[in-house]
N, C-alpha and C positions, 0 to 999 in steps of 0.2 A: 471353871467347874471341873471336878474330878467327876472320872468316865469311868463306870466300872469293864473291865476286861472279860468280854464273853468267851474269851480264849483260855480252857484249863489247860498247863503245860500237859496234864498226863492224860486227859479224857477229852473230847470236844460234843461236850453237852452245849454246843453252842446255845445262847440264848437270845433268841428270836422271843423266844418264852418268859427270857428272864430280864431282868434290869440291864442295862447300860452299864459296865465297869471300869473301874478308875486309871484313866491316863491325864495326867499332870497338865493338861489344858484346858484353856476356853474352849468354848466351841467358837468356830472361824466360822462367820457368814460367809454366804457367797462370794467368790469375790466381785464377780458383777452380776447382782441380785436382777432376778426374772425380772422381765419387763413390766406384768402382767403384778406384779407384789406390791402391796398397798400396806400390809401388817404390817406394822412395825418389826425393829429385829431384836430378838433378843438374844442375848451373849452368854445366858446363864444353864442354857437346857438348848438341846437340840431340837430341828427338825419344826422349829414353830413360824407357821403361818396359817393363811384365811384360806378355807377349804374351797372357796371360790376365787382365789387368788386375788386381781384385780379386776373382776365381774367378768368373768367365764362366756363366752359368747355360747347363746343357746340357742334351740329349735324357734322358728316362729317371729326371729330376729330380735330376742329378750336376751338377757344377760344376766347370768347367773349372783344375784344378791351379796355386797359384803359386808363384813361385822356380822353377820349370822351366826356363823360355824367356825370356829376356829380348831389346828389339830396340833399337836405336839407330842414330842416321846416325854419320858418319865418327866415330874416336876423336882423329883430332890434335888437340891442343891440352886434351885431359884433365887437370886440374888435378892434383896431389897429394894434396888431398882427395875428389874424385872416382874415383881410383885406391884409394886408401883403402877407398872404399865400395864400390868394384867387387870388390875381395877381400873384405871384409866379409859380399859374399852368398852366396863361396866360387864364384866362377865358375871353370869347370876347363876350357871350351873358347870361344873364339872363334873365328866363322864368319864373316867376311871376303866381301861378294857378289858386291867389287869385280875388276874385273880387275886382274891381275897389274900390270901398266903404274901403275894407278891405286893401285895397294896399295904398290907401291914409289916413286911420288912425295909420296905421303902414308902412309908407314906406322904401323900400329897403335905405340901407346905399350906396353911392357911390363905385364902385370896377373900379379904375386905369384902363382902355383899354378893360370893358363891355359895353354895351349896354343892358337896362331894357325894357325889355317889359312885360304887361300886360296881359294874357287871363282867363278870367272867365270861368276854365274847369265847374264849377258847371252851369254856365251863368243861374244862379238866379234863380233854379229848384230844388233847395235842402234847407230845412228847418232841423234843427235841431232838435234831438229826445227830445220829451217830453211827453212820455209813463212814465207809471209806473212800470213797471216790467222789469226786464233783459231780459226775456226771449223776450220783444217787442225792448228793445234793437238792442240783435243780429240780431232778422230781420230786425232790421233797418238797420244796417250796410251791411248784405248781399241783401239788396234791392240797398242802396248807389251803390253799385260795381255793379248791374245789369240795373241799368238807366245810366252808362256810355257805355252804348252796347245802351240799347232801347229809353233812350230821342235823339229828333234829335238834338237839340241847345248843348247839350253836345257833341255829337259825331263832332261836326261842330268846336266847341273849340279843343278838343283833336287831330282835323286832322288840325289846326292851327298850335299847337306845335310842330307836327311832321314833318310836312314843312321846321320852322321856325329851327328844329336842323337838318334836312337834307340840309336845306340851309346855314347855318350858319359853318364860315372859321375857324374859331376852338372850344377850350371846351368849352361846356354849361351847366351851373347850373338850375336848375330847383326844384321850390321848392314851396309848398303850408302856411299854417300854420304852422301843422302839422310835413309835410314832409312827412306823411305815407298813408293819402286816396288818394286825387288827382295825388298827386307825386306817392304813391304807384301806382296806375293803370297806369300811364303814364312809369313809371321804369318797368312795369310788359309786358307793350305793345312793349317796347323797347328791353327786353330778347327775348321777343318771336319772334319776327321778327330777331335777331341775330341767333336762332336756340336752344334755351335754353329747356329744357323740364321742364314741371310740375312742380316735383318737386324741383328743382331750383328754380323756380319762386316763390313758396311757401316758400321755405328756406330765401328770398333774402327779400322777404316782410315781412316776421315773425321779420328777424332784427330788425325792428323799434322800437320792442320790448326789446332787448338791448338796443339798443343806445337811449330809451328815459327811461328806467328803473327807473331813480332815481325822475321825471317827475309824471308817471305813478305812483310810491308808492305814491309820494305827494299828488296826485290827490285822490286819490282813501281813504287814511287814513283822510284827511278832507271832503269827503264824509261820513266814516264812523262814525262819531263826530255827525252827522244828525240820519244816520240809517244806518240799512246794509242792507240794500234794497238800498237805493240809494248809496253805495259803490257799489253793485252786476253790480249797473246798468253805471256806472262811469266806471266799469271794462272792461265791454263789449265796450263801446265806444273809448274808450283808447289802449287797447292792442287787437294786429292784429292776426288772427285766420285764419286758410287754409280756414277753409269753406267761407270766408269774399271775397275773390281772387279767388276764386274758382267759386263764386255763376258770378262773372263779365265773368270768362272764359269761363261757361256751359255756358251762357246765349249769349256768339259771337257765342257759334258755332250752339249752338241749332238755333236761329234766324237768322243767314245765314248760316248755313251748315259746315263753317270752319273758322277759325280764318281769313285765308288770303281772303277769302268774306268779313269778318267784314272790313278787313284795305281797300278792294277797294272798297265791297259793301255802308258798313256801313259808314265808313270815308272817301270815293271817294278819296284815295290816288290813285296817278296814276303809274304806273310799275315802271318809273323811280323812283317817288319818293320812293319807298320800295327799290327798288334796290339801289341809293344812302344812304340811311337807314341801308343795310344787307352792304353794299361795307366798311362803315363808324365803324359799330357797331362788325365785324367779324377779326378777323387775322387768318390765317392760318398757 
């Protein structure tokens, strides 16, 4: 699969925001895939696996559900065998996190017996970092994850998709650019409401960082061809850090008192809809 290059030689609009750019590779699986990985692999698109991995140990001694939820970065350039196996798990919706603009210069490849839809988790309130230093980097990213708690237009998208796979008759894929910010917090919101603690949630996000490894060094060594200042700072935007998921979870409970405030207060989910969410998301 060609990777598109979030690295402008002249600007570094890096895109967290934007599509994946093209480097002359497959993507490289793990090389020794999580223990815990049950989804199949696919070679054609980054970053895809079951947002429960292989059944997520939860509160109450239950395990987190798989074939449920599946997450991935962008779908263009999905092979025909990948396509293949994406019908093969019977996926019947795709959740799209990109925005409109972005969905239409890169749109989803057809999946056999899905349904695509759209939501702008960022809904047009997130710019790209264009600081000079790593260290304004990482605040960027850990502010990224704290405006999906405190913008209201984003918390209004994210309580879309979680509707939209609580309502939805079987697996769904969900997937941003990336696959690790949008998708991250949207997979992160999805453990937690199954019963997943902290750490988990932190472990499960950090993946991205495997599963986009080979991605990342790309990224980051034609960064360094510039300077190592803008490698430092390429580093930060690219690979996924506790304090990053972290800064989004302080910030639901700090600003409504508890995680489950944020998903009624914050996201005006209503009972049922969490409880078809925990009913869906849980095995016992």
């Amino acid at each position: 699969m060609k990777i598109v290059s979030i690295l402008a030689a002249a600007t570094l609009s890096v895109a967290l925001v934007g599509a994946p750019g093209p480097v002359a590779a497959a993507q490289t699986p793990p090389a020794v895939a999580p223990a815990t990985t049950v989804a199949p692999t696919l070679t054609s698109i980054w970053n895809f696996r079951d947002v429960a991995a292989g059944g997520l140990q939860l509160s109450g001694g239950a395990t987190m559900a798989t074939g449920v939820v599946y997450r991935a970065g962008q779908l263009r350039g999905l092979s025909e065998a990948d396509t293949a196996t994406l019908e093969s798990l019977g996926i019947t919706a795709i959740l799209d996190l990109r925005s409109k603009g972005a969905a239409k210069a890169n749109p989803d490849p057809v999946i056999p017996g899905a349904t695509a839809t759209v939501f702008d988790v960022f809904a047009g309130h997130n710019r790209a970092y264009k600081g000079k230093t790593a260290a304004g980097a990482r605040a960027y990213m850990r502010s990224m994850n704290r405006q999906f708690v405190t913008d209201a237009a984003q918390r209004k998208s994210i309580a879309k998709v979680l509707r939209a796979i609580a309502g939805a008759t079987g697996p769904v894929l969900i997937h941003c650019a990336a696959g690790k910010d949008r998708t991250g917090w949207v997979s992160a919101v999805l453990q937690r409401i199954a019963g997943a603690d902290r750490d988990t949630i932190v472990a499960e996000y950090k993946l991205s960082n495997v599963y986009r490894k080979a991605y990342i060094d790309n990224a980051i060594a034609k960064a360094r061809k510039i300077s190592r200042t803008r490698a430092a700072i390429v580093k930060e935007l690219q690979v996924n850090r506790r304090s990053f998921i972290e800064a989004g979870l302080d910030k639901a409970s700090a600003q409504y008192g508890s995680f489950q405030r944020y998903l009624t207060k914050g996201l005006k989910l209503s009972a049922v809809t969490i409880a078809t969410l925990k009913d869906k998301l849980r095995q016992v």
